[in-house]
C-alpha positions in Angstrom: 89.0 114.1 116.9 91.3 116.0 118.9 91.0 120.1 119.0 93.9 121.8 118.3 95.4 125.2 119.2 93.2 127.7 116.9 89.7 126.0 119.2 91.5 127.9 122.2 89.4 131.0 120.6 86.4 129.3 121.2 84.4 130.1 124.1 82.8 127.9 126.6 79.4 126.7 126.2 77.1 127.2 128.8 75.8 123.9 130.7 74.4 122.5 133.8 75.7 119.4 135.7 74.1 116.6 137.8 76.1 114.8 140.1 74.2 111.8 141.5 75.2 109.8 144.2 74.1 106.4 145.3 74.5 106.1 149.1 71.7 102.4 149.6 73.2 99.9 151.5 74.2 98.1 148.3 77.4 100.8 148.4 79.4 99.7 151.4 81.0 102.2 153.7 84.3 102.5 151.9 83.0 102.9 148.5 80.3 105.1 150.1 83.1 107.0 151.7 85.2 107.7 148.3 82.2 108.7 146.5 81.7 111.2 148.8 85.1 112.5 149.1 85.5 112.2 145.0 82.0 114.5 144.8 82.5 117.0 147.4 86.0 117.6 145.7 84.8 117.5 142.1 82.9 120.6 143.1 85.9 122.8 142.4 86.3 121.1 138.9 83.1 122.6 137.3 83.5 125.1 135.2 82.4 128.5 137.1 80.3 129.4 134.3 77.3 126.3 134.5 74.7 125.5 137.0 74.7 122.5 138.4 72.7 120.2 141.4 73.2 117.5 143.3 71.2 113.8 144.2 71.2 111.4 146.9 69.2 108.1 146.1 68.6 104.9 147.3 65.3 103.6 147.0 63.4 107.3 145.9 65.9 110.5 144.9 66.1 113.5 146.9 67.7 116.8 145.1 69.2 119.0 146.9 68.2 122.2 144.8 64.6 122.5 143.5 66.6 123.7 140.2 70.1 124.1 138.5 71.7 126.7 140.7 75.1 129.2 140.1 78.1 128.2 141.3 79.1 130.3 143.9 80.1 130.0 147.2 77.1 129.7 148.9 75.5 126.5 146.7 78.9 125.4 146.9 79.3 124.8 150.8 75.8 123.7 150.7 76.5 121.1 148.8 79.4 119.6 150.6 77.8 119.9 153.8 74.3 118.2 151.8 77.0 115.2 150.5 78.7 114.9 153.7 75.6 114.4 155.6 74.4 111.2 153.1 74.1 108.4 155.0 74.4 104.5 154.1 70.9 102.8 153.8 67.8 102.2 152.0 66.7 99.9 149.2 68.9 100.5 145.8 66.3 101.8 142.8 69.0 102.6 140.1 66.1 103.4 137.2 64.0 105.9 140.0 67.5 107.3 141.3 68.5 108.7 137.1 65.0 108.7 134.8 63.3 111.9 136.8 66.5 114.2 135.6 66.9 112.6 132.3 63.2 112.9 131.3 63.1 116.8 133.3 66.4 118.0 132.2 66.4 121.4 131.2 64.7 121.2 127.6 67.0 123.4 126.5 68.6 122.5 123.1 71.3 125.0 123.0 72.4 124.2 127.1 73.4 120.4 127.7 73.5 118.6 130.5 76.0 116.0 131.9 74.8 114.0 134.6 77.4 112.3 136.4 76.5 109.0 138.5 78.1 106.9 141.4 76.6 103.9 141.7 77.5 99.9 141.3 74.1 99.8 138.5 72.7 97.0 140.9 69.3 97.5 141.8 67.5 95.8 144.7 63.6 97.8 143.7 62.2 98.8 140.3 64.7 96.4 138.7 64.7 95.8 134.8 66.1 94.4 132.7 69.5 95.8 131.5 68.0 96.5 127.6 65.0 97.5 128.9 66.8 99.6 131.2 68.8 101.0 128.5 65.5 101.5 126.0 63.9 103.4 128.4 66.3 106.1 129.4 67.2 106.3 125.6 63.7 107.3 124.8 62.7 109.3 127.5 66.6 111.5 126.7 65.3 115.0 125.1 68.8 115.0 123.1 70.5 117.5 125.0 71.5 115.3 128.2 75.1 113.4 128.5 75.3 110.1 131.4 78.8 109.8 132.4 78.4 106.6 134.9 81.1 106.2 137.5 81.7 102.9 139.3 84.4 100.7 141.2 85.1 97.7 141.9 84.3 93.7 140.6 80.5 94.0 141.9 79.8 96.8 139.6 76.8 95.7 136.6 79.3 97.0 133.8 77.1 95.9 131.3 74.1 98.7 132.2 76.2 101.2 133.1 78.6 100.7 129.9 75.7 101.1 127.6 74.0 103.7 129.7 76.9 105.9 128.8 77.5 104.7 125.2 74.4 105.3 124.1 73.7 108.3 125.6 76.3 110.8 124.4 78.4 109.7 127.5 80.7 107.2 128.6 81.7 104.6 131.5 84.3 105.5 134.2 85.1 102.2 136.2 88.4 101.7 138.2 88.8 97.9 139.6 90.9 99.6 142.5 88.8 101.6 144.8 91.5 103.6 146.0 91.8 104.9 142.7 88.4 106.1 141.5 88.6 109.9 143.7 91.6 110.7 141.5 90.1 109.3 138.5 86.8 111.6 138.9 88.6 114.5 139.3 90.6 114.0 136.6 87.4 113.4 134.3 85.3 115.7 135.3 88.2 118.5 135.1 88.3 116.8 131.3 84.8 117.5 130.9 84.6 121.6 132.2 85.2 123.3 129.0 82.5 122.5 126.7 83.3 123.8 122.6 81.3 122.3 120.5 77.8 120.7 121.1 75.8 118.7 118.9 78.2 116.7 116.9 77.1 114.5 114.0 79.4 113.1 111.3 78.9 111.9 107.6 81.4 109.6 106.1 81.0 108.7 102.3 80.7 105.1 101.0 79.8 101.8 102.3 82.2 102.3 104.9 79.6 104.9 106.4 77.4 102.2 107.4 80.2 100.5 110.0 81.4 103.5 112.1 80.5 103.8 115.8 79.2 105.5 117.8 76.2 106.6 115.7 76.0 109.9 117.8 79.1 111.3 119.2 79.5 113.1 123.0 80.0 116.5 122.9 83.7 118.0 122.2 85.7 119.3 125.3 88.8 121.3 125.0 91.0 118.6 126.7 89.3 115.7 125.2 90.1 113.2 122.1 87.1 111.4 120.7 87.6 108.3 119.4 84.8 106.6 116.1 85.6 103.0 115.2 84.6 101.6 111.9 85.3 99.0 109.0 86.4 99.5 105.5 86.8 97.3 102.7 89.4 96.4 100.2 87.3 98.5 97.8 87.5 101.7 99.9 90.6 104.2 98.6 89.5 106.9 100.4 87.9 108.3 103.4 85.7 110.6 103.2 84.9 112.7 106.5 82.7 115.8 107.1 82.3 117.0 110.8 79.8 119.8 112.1 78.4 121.3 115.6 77.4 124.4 117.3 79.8 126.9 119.0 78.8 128.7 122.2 77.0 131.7 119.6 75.2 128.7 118.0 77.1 129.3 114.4 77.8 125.7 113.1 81.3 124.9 112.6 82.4 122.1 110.3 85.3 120.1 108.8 86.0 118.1 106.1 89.0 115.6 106.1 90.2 113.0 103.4 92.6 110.7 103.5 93.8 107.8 101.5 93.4 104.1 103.2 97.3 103.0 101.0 98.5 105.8 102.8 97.3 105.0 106.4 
């Protein structure tokens, strides 16, 4: 699902992002050091338009603003000098450091939220199991809030912080190389600045309906693809696809595409 050149009429919808940062002394001083650099920069890759806060954890969170703020220049060189000034230490509580702002959000329907985490996913306090983990962050998720984990490395736990994403409208950013992962946020966070449609949901006729993933898909940026995997059968001529969300007046735009599976 790609947008094409008539969605450049669309305007931005309105947001607020959450960039948390995981500075316990599980996060050694050169991956520390780049998730730093990566969030003070990604600053200037937010769309001018949202709100947005920032959060140091290790073993308890501390936000910098009591609430979304503007972007502007003041917030903004408060929170550089608030990042730069995070220091390595402290037990690592991964579940306290990201359930607070899921479960608060902004219990707004029509403004999401993408909260953007640095962390390796490997707690040292609170720890649960990763399905529990999952369960619990799932339920507690008012709808309107997108996880985009970030991690780097071979110690990160891939396995929570894949499914964190997946199943919450979101997805999991990890680069083996270290070096790597400042240019890497920037580039998916500058992905994820124009917001066009919200609240996507899909309907595909057929048996072939029951076999497509992800059940609920992220949010639709202008420079983004998104990609559904499914199954169909010898029996299954023809898909069937309807597509709808909200614009950034709240009018619901849909599609409908077929195509023939001989012809694919």
């Amino acid at each position: 699902i790609t947008p094409n050149r008539e969605s450049d009429a669309l305007r931005d919808i309105a947001k607020d992002s959450l960039i948390i940062i995981d500075h316990s002394t599980s996060i050694d001083v050169n991956k520390l050091r780049q998730f730093k650099a990566a969030a003070i920069d990604a600053l200037s890759y937010l769309n001018r338009q949202d709100r947005f806060n920032i959060v140091g954890f290790n073993e308890k969170p501390q936000q910098l603003f009591p609430d979304f703020v503007p972007l502007d220049d003041g917030t903004l060189d408060t929170a550089r000098s608030y990042i730069r000034d995070l220091f390595r230490g402290g037990m690592t509580d991964v579940f306290g450091g990201i359930a607070p702002f899921v479960q608060k959000s902004n219990r707004n329907a029509e403004r999401p939220l993408n909260i953007f985490v640095l962390t390796d996913g490997k707690a040292t306090v609170n720890i649960y199991r990763e399905d529990d983990f999952i369960r619990r962050i799932v339920g507690m998720n008012p709808g309107n809030v997108s996880i985009y984990p970030f991690s780097a490395g071979p110690d990160a736990n891939r396995q929570l912080l894949d499914f964190l994403g997946y199943l919450n409208r979101g997805y999991n950013f990890h680069v083996p190389d270290l070096k790597q992962f400042k240019s890497q946020l920037l580039s998916y966070i500058g992905d994820h600045s124009s917001l066009i449609i919200r609240d996507l949901q899909y309907m595909v006729e057929g048996q072939v309906g029951s076999q497509i993933f992800p059940k609920r898909l992220p949010h639709l940026y202008r420079q983004e693809t998104l990609e559904i995997l499914g199954h169909y059968s010898p029996q299954d001529a023809e898909l069937v696809f309807t597509l709808a969300g909200r614009d950034a007046e709240g009018a619901v735009r849909d599609a409908l595409s077929r195509a023939r599976v001989v012809e694919a």
